[in-house]
Residue, then its C-alpha position, 0 to 999 in steps of 0.5 A: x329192478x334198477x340199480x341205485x345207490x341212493x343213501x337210505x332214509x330213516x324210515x328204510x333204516x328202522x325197516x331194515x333194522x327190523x327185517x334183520x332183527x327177523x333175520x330175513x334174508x339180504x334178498x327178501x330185505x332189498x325186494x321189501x325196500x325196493x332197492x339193489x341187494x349191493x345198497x343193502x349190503x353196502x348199508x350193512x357192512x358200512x353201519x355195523x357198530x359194536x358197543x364194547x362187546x364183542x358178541x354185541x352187533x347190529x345195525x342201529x337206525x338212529x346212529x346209522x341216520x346221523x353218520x349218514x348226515x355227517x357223510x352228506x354235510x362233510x360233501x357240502x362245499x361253502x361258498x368260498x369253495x364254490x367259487x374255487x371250484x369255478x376257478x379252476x374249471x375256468x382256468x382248465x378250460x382255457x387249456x391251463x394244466x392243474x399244476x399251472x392253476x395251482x401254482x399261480x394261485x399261490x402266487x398270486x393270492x398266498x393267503x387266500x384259500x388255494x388247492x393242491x394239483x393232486x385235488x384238481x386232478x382227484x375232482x376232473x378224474x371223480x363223478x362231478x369231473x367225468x360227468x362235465x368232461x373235464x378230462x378233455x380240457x388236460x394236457x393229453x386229454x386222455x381218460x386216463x395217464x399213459x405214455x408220451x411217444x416222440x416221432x422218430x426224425x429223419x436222417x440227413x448228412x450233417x458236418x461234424x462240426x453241427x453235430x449237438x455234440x459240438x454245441x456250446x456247453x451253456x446251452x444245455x443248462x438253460x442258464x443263457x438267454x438267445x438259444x433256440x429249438x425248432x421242428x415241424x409237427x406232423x399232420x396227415x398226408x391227405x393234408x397235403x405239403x402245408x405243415x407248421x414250424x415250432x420255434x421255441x427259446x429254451x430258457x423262456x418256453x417262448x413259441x413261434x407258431x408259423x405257416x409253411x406252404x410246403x416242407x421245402x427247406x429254402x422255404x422253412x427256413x426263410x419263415x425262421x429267419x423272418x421270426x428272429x430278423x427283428x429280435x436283437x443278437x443276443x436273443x438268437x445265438x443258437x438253434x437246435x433241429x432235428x435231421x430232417x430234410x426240411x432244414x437242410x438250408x440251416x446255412x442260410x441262418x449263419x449267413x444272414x443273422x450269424x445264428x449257429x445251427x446244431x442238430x441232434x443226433x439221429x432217433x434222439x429227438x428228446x435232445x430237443x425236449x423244449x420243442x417236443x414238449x411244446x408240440x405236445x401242448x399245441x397238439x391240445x389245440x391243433x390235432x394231428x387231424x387238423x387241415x394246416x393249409x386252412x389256418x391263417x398266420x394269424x391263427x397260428x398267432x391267437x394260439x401262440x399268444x396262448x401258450x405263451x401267456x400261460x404260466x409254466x411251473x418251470x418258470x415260477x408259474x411266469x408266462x413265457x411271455x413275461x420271462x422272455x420280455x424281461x429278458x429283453x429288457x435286460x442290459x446287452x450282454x447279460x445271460 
């Protein structure tokens, strides 16, 4: 017999009711209404009532029917709700996380219905979500919550005074404008050399995407320098890497744009968590899978524009882009 858990209907409720008045056995009773014995079971032990006394117990159609109905009107969702419910699939499909959506509706319209983060999440895990698969448009993408591994960088001989201990205090706080972080996500082998540099402003969660035809550092670091070339010098104060070889030329950046090198110390590659933060929302759209050589500067562009038009909760649920613009905007010297 298949097994179903389709909700009982008033007749199959006064033939229950019947068969265990007749004491009949659960079997017997599922095999007469032709459903699965844990239908009967769940029917049996949900609509139990007693009626002040305590030997007084049964299963009552007519009250079992209504509390059926209240169930089912209590998972009708008005108009309003559908609409909502429409919204944010939209905004989870264009790669916004639950928190980003639910903190940008409440700015956007505070008094307009909105929805908590733990909602959107309960309905993408619940059996409307899982049935549309929108656990694949979350951050990790993942059926269910696990761990976050960062990739263990390699080492390189840097001088003392670049070590991330010698970086200016500020830095660290965000409270300043200008400071930068950078790193090059990995791809399979078979790929070949082509890679892509992250380059993201710690205060904005502003990001360069850029293409790189090879890990040579003369070649890293001039598509670096030709991203923060047109900014002005307030906007690029400091960068921080990790000790890869692929940035052994970071002298050429103090060179040409006066722009102050630190890298972090070996294996601590969450010294520089804006970036690492950043690949993990890039890996959303651009998998380890992925053949770099074939994406376009202007690819990598559309997904820039991506990631930094939408909202971040660190921000105030602002984009990236508004934040780093407005600090652009700002009077010369301000943080």
């Amino acid at each position: 017999m298949p097994r179903t858990y389709g909700q009982l209907d008033l007749d199959e409720r006064r033939t229950l009711f019947r068969l265990v008045e007749a004491r009949r056995p659960v079997g017997e009773i599922a095999a007469r209404l032709g459903r699965h014995r844990s239908t009967i079971y769940r029917e049996l032990g949900r609509d139990r009532f007693r009626d002040g006394d305590p030997g007084f117990c049964g299963h009552f159609p007519l009250t079992a029917q209504d509390l059926a109905d209240r169930r089912r009107q209590r998972r009708r969702k008005p108009a309003a709700d559908d609409g909502l419910r429409a919204h944010v699939v939209e905004r989870l499909k264009a790669g916004w996380s639950p928190r980003q959506i639910a903190g940008r509706l409440k700015r956007e319209a505070p008094d307009r219905p909105s929805v908590c983060h733990e909602t959107i999440y309960r309905h993408v895990y619940g059996p409307d979500g899982r049935r549309d698969g929108l656990y694949r448009h979350l951050p990790e993408a993942r059926r269910r919550r696990g761990t976050r591994h960062g990739r263990r960088p390699r080492a390189a001989p840097i001088p003392r005074e670049r070590w991330i201990e010698s970086r200016p205090a500020e830095v660290g706080g965000r409270q300043t404008f200008g400071h930068w972080e950078c790193d090059l996500p990995l791809f399979r082998k078979e790929h070949g050399k082509a890679n892509v540099t992250s380059l993201l402003e710690r205060r904005s969660r502003f990001t360069f995407l850029l293409p790189n035809d090879d890990r040579r550092s003369t070649a890293v670091l001039s598509r670096i320098a030709g991203a923060l070339r047109p900014l002005p010098e307030d906007a690029r104060r400091t960068i921080t890497f990790d000790r890869g070889s692929e940035f052994a030329a970071y002298a050429t950046l103090d060179r040409h744009l006066a722009l102050a090198s630190y890298f972090c110390d070996p294996h601590s590659p969450w010294q520089k968590g804006g970036v690492e933060n950043a690949n993990g929302r890039v890996r959303r759209f651009l998998p380890r899978e992925a053949a770099p050589g074939t994406l376009s500067r202007d690819q990598l562009r559309r997904l820039a524009d991506r990631l930094n038009d939408t909202p971040r909760r660190c921000l105030g649920y602002r984009t990236p882009r508004e934040v780093f613009e407005a600090h652009l905007a700002a009077p010369a010297g301000s943080p």
